[in-house]
VEXDREN-2710 file (C-alpha; in Angstrom, 1 decimal):
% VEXDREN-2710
k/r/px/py/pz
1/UNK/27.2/-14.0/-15.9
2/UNK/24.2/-11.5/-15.5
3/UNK/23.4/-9.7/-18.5
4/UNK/22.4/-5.9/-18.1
5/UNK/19.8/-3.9/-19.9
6/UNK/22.0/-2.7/-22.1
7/UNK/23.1/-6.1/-23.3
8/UNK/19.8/-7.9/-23.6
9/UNK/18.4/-4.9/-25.4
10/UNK/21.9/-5.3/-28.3
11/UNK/20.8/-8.8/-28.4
12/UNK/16.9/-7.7/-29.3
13/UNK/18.3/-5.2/-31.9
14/UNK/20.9/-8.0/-33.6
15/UNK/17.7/-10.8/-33.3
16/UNK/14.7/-8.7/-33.8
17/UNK/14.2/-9.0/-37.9
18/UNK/14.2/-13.2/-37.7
19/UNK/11.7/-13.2/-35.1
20/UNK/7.9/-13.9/-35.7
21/UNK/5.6/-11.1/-36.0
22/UNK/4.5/-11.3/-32.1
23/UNK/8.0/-11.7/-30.9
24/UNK/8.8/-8.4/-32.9
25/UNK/6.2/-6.7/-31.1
26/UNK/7.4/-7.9/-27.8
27/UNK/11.2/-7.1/-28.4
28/UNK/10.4/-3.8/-29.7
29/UNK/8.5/-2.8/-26.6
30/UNK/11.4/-3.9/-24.2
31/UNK/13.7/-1.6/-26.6
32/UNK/11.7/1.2/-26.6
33/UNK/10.2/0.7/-23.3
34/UNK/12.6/-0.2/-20.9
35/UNK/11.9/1.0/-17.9
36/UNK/7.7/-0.1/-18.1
37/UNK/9.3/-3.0/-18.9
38/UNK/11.0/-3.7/-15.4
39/UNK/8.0/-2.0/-13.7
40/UNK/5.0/-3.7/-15.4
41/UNK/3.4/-7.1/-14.4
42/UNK/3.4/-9.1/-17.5
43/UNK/-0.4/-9.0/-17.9
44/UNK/-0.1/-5.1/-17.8
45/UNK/2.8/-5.2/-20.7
46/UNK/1.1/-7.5/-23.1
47/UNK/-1.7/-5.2/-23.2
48/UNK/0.3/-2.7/-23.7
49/UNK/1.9/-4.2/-26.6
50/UNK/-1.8/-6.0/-27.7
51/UNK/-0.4/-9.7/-27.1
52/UNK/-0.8/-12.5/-24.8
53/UNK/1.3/-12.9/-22.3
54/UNK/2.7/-16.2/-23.7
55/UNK/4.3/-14.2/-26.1
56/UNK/6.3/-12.9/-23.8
57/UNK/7.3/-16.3/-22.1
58/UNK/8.3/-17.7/-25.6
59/UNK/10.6/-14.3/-26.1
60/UNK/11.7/-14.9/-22.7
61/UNK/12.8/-18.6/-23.3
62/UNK/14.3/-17.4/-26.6
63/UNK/17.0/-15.6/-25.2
64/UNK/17.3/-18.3/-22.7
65/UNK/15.7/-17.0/-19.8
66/UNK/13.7/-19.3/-17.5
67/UNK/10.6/-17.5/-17.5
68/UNK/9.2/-14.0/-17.7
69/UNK/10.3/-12.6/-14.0
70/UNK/14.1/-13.8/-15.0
71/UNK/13.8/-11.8/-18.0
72/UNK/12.5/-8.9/-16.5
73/UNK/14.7/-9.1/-13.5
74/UNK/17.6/-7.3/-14.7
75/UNK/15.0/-4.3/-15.8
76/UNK/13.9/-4.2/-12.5
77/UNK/17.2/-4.1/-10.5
78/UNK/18.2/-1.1/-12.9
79/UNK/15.5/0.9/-11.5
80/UNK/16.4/0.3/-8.1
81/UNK/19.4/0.8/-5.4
82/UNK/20.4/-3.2/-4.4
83/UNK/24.2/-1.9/-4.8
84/UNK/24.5/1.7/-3.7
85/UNK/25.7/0.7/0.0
86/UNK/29.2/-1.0/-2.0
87/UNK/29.3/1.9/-4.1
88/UNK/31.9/5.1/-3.5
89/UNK/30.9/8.9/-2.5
90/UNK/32.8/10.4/-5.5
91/UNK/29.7/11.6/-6.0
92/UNK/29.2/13.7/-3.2
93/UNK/33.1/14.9/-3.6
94/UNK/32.7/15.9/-6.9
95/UNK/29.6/18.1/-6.0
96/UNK/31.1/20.1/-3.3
97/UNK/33.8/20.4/-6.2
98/UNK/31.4/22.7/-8.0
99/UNK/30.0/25.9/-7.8
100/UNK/28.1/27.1/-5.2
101/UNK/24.9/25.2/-5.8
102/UNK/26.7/21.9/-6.1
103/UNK/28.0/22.5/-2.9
104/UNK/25.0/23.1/-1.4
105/UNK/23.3/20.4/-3.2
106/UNK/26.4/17.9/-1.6
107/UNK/25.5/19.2/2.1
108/UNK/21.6/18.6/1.9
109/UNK/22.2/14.9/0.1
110/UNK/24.9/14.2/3.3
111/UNK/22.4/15.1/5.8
112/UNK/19.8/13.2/4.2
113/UNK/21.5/10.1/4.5
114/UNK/22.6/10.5/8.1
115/UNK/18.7/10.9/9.1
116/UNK/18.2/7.8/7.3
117/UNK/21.4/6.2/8.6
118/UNK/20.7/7.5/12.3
119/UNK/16.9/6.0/12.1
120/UNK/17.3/2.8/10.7
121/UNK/20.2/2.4/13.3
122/UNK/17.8/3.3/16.4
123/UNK/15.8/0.6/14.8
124/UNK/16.2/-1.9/17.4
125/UNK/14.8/-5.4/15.8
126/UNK/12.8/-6.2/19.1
127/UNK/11.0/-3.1/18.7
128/UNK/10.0/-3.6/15.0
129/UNK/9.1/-7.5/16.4
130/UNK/7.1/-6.0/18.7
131/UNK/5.7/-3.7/16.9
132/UNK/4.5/-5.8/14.1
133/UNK/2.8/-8.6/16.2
134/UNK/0.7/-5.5/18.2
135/UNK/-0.5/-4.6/14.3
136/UNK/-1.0/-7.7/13.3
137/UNK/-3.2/-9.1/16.9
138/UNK/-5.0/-6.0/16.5
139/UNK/-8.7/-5.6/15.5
140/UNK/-8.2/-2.2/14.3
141/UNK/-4.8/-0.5/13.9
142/UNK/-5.5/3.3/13.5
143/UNK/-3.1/5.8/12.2
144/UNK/-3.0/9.2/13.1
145/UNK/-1.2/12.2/12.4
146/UNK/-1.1/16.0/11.8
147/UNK/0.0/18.6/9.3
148/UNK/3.5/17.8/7.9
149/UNK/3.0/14.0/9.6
150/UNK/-0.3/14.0/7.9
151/UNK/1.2/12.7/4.5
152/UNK/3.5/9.9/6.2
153/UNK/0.3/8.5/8.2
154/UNK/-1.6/8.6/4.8
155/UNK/1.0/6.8/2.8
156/UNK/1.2/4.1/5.3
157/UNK/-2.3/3.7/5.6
158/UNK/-2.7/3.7/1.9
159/UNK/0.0/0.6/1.2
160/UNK/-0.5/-1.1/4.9
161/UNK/-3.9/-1.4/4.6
162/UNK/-3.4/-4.7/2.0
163/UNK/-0.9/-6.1/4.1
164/UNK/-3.4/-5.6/7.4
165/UNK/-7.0/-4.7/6.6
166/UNK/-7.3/-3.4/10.0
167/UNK/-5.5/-0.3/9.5
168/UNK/-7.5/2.8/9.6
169/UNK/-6.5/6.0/8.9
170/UNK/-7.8/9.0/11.2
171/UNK/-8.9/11.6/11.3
172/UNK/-11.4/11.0/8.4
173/UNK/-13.3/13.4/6.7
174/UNK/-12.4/17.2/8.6
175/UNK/-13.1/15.8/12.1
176/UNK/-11.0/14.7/15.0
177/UNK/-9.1/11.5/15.6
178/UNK/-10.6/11.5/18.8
179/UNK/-14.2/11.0/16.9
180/UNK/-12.9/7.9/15.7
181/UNK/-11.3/6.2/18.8
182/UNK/-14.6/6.4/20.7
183/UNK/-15.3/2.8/20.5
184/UNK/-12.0/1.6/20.6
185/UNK/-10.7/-0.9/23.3
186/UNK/-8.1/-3.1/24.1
187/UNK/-8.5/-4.8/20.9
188/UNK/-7.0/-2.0/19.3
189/UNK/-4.1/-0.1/18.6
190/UNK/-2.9/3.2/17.6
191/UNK/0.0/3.7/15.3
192/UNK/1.2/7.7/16.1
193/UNK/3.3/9.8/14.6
194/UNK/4.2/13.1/15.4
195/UNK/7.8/15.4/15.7
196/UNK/8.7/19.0/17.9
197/UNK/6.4/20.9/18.0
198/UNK/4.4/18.0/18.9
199/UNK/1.0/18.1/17.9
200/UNK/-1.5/18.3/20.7
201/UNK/-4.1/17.0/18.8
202/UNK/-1.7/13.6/18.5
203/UNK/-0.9/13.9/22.4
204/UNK/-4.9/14.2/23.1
205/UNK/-5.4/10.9/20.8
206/UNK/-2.5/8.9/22.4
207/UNK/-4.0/9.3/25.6
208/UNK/-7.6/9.0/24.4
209/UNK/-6.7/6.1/23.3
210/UNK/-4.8/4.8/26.2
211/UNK/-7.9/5.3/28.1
212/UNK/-9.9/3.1/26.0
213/UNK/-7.1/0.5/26.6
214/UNK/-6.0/0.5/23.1
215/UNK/-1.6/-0.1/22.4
216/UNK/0.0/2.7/21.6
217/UNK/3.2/2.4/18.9
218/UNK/4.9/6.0/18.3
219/UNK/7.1/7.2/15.7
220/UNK/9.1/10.9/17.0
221/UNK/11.9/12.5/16.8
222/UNK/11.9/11.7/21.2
223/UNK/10.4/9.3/23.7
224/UNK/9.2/11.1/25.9
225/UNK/7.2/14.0/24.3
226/UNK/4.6/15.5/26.5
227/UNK/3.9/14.1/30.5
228/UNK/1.7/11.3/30.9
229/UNK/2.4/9.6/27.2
230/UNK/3.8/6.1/27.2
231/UNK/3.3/4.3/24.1
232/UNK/4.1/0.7/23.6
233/UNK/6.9/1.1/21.2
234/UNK/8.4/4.2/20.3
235/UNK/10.7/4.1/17.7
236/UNK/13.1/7.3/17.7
237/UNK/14.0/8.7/14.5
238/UNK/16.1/12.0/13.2
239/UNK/14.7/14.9/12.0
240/UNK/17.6/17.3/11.6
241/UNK/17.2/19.3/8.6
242/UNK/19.0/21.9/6.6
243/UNK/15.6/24.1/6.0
244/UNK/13.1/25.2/8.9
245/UNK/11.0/22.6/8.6
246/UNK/11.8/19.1/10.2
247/UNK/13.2/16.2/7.6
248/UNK/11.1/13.3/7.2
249/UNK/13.0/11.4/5.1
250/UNK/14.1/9.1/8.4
251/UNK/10.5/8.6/9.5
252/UNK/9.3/7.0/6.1
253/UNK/12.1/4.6/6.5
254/UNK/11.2/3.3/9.8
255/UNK/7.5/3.3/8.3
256/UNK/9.1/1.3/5.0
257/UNK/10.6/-1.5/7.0
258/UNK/7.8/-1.7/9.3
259/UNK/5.8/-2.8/5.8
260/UNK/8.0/-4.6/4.7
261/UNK/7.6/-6.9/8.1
262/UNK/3.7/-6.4/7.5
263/UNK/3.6/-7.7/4.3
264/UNK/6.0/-10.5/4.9
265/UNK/3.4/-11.9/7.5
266/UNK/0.5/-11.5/5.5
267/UNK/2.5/-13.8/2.9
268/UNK/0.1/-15.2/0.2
269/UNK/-3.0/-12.8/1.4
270/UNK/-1.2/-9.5/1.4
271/UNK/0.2/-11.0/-2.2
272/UNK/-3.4/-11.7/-3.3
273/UNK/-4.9/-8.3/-1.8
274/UNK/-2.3/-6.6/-3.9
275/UNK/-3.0/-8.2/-7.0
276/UNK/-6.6/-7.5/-6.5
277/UNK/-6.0/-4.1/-6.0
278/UNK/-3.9/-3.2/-8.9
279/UNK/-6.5/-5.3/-11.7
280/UNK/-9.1/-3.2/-10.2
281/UNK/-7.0/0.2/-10.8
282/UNK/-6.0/-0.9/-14.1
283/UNK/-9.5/-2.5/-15.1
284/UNK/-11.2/1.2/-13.9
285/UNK/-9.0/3.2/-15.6
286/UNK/-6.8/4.6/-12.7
287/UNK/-3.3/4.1/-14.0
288/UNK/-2.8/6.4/-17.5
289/UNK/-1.6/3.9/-20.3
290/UNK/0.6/5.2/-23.1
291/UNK/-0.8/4.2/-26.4
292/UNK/-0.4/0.9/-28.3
293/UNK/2.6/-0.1/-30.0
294/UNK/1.3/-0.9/-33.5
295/UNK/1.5/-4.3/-34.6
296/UNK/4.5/-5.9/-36.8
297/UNK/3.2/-7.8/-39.8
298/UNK/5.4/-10.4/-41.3
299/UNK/7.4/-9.6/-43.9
END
């Protein structure tokens, strides 16, 4: 049986006193730190706690764990949603139970989950497939969006880009994405995203860029958004919102799983860019670190 968080961290509190000073350390952190615990490589914790990160492989195997990731594992799954599809609405019924607000509150969480539902649905697997392989064959993949769109182009960019080192993300600095698709050719591709009102300076890049020969993957709210636009792969998504603005909530899980693939075929070099990545945030100061746990002395 699977402990929980809870019940590893009663085990930590009944153990803790006839552990060695180190061990101490390292089981009061996991008490007191629970969720940096399931977040936290275990290079990142021990320095957190001023340890090596044997220590925590010995407190690990103490409580019979394998290894470090099996003792962090259940840490981890807390912070995340593996079982919400098997678990009830009760939820949503006892919000529209409530007052007013509730009730409101119930209706915008409902229709946030059918434009995720609805999106992921219109997924169609030989269209991610596709997709994917374009990315991955391509010299440069650039990404391009406008306003509102603007932040989901960014985001993918910013966590693509160590999956495929190809990606760019345009327009850069305050000029158009057309500046940057001069020199593109057939070698490349263009991941666009845009939704109604559809942004004509997306529509003039789509078919800038389908000039220059380049593959064209879209991401709308329609397939067939102005005339003369036919990109590779489109992949429809919802966008119907509650507020008068359009939800994007269904877009960044289309761009989620399309990562997900990304990463999955960059295997042990996306896994290594990553790693790079996050020792050169941490070694330049970029993450904020809470302070030192002081160190237990033996009694």
């Amino acid at each position: 049986m699977i402990e929980t968080p809870s019940q590893i961290i009663d085990r930590l509190r009944r153990d803790i006193d006839g552990m060695p000073a180190q061990l101490q350390a390292a089981a009061k952190y996991v008490i007191d730190h629970p969720g940096d615990f399931g977040i936290n490589p275990i290079r990142v914790t021990a320095e957190s706690i001023g340890i090596s990160s044997n220590v925590l492989v010995r407190l690990a195997q103490r409580l019979g764990f394998d290894g470090f990731e099996a003792f962090r594992r259940p840490f981890r799954q807390a912070l995340v949603t593996d079982g919400e599809d098997r678990l009830s609405r009760d939820w949503l019924t006892r919000l529209r139970g409530g007052d007013e607000f509730s009730a409101a509150q119930a209706d915008y969480a409902q229709n946030e989950l059918n434009v995720v539902t609805r999106s992921l649905r219109l997924m169609n697997p030989e269209k991610l497939r596709q997709a994917t392989e374009i990315i991955l064959a391509s010299r440069r993949c650039f990404v391009t969006a406008t306003r509102a769109s603007y932040g989901l182009a960014y985001y993918f960019h910013y966590a693509g880009r160590m999956a495929h080192p190809g990606l760019h993300l345009i327009p850069r600095h305050m000029g158009s994405a057309i500046d940057d698709l001069l020199d593109a050719d057939e070698g490349d591709c263009l991941l666009a995203m845009t939704v109604r009102p559809y942004s004509s300076d997306t529509i003039r890049s789509m078919r800038f860029a389908r000039d220059k020969g380049a593959r064209i993957i879209l991401i709308s709210d329609s397939d067939v958004i102005a005339p003369g636009i036919q990109a590779d792969v489109t992949f429809q998504i919802s966008t119907r919102s509650m507020h008068h603005f359009s939800s994007f909530s269904g877009a960044m899980a289309v761009l989620e799983c399309l990562l997900g693939h990304l990463f999955a075929a960059g295997a042990e070099d996306a896994r290594r860019r990553v790693e790079e990545y996050q020792k050169a945030r941490e070694d330049t100061g970029a993450y904020w670190q809470p302070s030192k746990s002081p160190r237990l002395r033996r009694k």
